[in-house]
N, C-alpha and C positions, 0 to 999 in steps of 0.2 A: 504494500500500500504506500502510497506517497506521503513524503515524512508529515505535510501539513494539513492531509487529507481522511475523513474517517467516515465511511461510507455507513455503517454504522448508524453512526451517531447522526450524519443526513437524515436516512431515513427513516427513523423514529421521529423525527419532526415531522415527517411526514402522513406516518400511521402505526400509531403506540400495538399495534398488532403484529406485526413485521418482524420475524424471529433475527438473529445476526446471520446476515448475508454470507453467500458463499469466498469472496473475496475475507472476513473477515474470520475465517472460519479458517480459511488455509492459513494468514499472518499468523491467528495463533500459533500453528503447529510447525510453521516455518522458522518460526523465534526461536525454537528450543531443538535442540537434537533429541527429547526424549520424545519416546513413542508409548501408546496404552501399554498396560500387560497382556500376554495376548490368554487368551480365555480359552482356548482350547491348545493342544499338542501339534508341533509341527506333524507328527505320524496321525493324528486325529483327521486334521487338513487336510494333509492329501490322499488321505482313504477316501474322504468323502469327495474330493474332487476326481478323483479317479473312478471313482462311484457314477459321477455324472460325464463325463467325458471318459469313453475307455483309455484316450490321449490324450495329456495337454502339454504341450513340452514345446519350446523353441525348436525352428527349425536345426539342421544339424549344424551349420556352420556359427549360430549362435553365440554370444560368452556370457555364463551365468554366474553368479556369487558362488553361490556353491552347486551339489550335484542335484539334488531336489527342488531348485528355486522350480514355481508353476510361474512366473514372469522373470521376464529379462532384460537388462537395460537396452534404450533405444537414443539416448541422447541428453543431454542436458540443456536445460535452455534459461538464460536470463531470466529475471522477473522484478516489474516493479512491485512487486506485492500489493497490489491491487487488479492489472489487467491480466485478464487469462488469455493465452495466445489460442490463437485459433488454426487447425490443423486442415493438411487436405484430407480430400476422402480416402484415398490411398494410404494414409499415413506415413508419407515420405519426406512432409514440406510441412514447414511451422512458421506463424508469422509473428513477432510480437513485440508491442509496445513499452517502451520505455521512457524513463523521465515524469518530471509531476505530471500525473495526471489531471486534464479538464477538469473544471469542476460540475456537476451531475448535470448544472443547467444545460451545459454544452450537449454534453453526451447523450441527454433526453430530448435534447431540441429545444429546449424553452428559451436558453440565448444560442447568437450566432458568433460570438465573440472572434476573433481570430487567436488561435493557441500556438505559440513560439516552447513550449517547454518539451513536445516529445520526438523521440524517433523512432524509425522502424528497422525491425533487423528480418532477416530473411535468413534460414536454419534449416540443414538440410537433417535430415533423420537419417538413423541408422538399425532400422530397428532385424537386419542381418548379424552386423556383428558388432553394433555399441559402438563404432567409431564415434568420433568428435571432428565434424568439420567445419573450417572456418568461416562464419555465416557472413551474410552480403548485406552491408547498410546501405539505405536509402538514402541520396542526397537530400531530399526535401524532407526538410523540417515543418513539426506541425500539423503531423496528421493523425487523424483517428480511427485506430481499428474498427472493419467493420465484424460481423459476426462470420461470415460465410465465407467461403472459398473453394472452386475447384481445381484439379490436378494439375493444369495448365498456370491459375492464377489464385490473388486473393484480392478481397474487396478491403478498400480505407474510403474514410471521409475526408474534405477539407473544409473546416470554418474559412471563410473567407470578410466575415463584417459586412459591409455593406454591400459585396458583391454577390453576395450566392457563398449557398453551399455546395459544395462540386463531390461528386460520387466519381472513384479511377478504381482501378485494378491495377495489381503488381506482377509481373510475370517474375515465376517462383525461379527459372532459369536467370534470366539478366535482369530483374531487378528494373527493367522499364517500367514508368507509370504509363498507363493510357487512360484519358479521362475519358468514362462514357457518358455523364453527365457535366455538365457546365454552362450554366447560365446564373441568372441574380434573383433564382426562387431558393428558398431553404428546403433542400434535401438532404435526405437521411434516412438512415436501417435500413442500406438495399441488402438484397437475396440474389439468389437465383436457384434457377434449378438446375438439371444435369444437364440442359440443353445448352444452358450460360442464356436461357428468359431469364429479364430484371424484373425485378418490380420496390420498391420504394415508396415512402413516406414524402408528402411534398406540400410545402405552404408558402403563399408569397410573404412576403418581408411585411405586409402592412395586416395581413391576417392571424391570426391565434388558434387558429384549426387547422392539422390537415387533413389531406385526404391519398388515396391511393394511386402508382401510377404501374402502371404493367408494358415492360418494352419487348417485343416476340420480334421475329424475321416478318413478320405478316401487319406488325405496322406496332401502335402506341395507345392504348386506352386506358380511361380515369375511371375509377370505384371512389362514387361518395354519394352519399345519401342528405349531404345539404345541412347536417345539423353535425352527425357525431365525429369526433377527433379520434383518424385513424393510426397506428402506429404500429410501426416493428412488426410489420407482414415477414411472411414466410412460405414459401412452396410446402406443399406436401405431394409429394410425390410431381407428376410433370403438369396436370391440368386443376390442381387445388390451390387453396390459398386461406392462409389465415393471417389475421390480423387485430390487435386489438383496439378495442372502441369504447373510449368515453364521451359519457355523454349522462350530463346532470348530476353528475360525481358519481356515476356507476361505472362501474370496468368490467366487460365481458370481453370472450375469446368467439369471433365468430369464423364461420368458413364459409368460401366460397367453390361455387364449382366453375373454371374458369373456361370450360364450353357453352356454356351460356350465353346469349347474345347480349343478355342483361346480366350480370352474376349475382347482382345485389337481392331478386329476385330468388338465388337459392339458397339465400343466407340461413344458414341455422346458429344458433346462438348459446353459449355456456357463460353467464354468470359468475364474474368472480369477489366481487366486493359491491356492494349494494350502497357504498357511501365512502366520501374521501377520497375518490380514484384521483390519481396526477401522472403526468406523465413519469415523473423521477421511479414509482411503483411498479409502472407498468416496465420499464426500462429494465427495472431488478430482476421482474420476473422472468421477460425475454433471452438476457444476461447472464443468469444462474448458472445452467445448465448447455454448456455446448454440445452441440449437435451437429453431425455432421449433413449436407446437401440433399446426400443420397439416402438417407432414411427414410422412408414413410410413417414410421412408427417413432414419436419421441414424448419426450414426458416433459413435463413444466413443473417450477414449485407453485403449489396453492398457499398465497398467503393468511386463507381462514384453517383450511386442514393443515397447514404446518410441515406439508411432505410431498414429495413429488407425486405428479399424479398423472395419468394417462388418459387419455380422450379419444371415443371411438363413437363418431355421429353414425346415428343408423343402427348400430350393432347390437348385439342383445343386452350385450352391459356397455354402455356407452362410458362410464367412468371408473378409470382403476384407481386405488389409491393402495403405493407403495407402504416399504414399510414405516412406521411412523420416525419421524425426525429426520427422514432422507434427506439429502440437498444436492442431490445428482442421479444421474441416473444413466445407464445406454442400454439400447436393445442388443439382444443375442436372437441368431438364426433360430433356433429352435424355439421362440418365443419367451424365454427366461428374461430375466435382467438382471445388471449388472447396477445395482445400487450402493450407493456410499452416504452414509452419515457420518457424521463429527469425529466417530472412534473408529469406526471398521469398513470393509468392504464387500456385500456377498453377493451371490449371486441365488435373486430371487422367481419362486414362479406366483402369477399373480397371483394363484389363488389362495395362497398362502400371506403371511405377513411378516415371516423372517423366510431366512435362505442359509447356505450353505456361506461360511467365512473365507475368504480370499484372501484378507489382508485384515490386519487387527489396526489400521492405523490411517485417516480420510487422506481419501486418494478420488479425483477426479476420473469417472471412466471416460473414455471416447471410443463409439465404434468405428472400424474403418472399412473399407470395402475388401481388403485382401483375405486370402484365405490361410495366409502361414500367420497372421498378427492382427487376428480379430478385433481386438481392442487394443490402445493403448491409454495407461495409467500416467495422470499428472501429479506427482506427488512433492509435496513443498521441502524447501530445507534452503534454511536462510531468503538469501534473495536469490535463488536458482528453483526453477520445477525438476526435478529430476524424470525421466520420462522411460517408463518402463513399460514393454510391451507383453502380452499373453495373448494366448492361442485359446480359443473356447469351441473349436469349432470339434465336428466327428473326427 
């Protein structure tokens, strides 16, 4: 976290409901080199892991701590102890911010401030054999991570003050910026899907609402409904879209289906705070939990239920809720997850409310699209993520 900065302590101004955020949750455990006790036996561990994958082991060229480790290092990466870097879907390429971080207005849209305090680095992963190589900074100063990236690139913001907000990509290879947007509206929280469709948050400089923008090969269309402030959309899968919408101090998660000629039309809607909504809230929730492009299937924290939760419109259960006091979460192919609270990390099925122990100590999951390094783990220690990779696959 940034020395002057306590994300925290923001957003309880904002809603005395708000447990400690996932950023202040890693600082703690990054301050200290001690870890929980662990509650069950390393031979306990990998019985039961072994139980559920008849394999979990790094590929063979690999390097592990010892001969039993079920993960294995993939790289180490900077941290300002506040921003989580964002991976591709591959899990090959890491992007991440450093230096004081904006302050929330920025990061949420509420100002458009110009920020001189960050940089970007660009880190290549190794999650074969743990190398360390040496990452590639961005000349421009001043940019803000965005959430997304795919394998070719990642997405930043730039404040620009009275010019516009401008949305660019970084190519994970040479480190070129290419602006996809740029003009002198306030954009922000772009996405895309695995086609590299945009779609974004956009308000003009004299307005206080945005609304939505969707960019395809097949042309440009706006999602607004004229009243409610939309924000930190996201694809689900290639023709979905969600985004969230205040409106009268209510904060709901709605989706669209983006074949529609109208989408707003097949809005369905999940409720998640009935009073208070702001953009800085909505931001944390969006934020929490990294997610990679290619998911269909991701989980959110609810900040009434206190835990990551799953959303399935249509389905017979339309709502999972993980196990209590989660604050991460990633899917596994055979439909498990891969949850982490404060002390541990397991791997849970939903119908259940605990899982199987992974790690006795919070560790951030991320799934990735390969089949040798299903997931990898962001795990804090000082001002470094340490990033370790596991196999959960058959």
């Amino acid at each position: 976290m940034a020395n002057t900065f306590n994300l925290h302590s923001m957003l309880l101004n904002f809603n005395k409901t708000l447990p400690i955020c996932i950023a202040t949750l890693l600082l703690g455990c990054g301050s200290t080199q001690k870890t929980a006790k662990p509650t069950v036996t390393q031979n306990t561990k990998l019985a039961a892991i072994k139980t559920l994958n008849k394999i979990m082991s790094p590929s063979s060229n690999a390097t592990t701590n010892v001969s039993n480790d079920i993960d294995w290092p993939a790289g180490v990466l900077p941290w300002d102890r506040f921003t989580l870097p964002v991976l591709s879907p591959n899990g090959l390429h890491a992007i991440v911010q450093l230096g004081e971080s904006p302050p929330v207005t920025v990061l949420c849209g509420e100002s458009n401030e110009i920020v001189n305090s960050t940089t970007i680095e660009l880190h290549a992963l190794d999650p074969m054999r743990g190398r360390r190589i040496a990452p590639l900074q961005i000349k421009r100063s001043g940019l803000i991570l965005g959430r997304f990236a795919h394998d070719n690139a990642a997405l930043v913001e730039s404040p620009n003050g009275e010019y516009g907000r401008w949305i660019g990509q970084i190519d994970w290879a040479t480190g070129a910026l290419d602006w996809l947007v740029a003009d002198d509206s306030i954009n922000c929280f772009p996405a895309m899907n695995i086609y590299s469709d945009l779609v974004w948050s956009r308000r003009t400089k004299a307005e206080d609402r945005f609304h939505l923008v969707v960019k395809t090969p097949n042309g440009q269309r706006i999602i607004d409904d004229g009243e409610g402030d939309w924000l930190l959309p996201r694809f689900v899968g290639i023709d979905r879209l969600r985004a969230f919408k205040i409106l009268h101090g209510q904060l709901s998660l709605v989706e669209f289906d983006l074949r529609a000629n109208d989408p707003l039309l097949t809005s369905i809607s999940l409720p998640l705070l009935n009073s208070g909504a702001t953009r800085a809230i909505a931001w944390q929730i969006a934020t929490t939990n990294p997610s990679s492009l290619s998911n269909e299937t991701y989980a959110f924290y609810h900040p009434i239920r206190k835990r990551m939760m799953i959303w399935q419109p249509n389905q017979s259960i339309e709502t999972i809720l993980l196990t209590p006091n989660s604050v991460a979460a990633a899917p596994v192919e055979d439909g498990t997850w891969l949850v982490a609270t404060k002390s541990r990390i397991i791997r849970q099925v939903i119908t259940e409310d605990d899982g199987i122990h992974i790690r006795n100590r919070l560790a951030i999951p991320i799934a990735t699209t390969s089949k040798k390094w299903t997931h990898l783990l962001l795990v804090p220690d000082g001002n470094r993520l340490q990033v370790r990779a596991i196999n959960l696959g058959e």
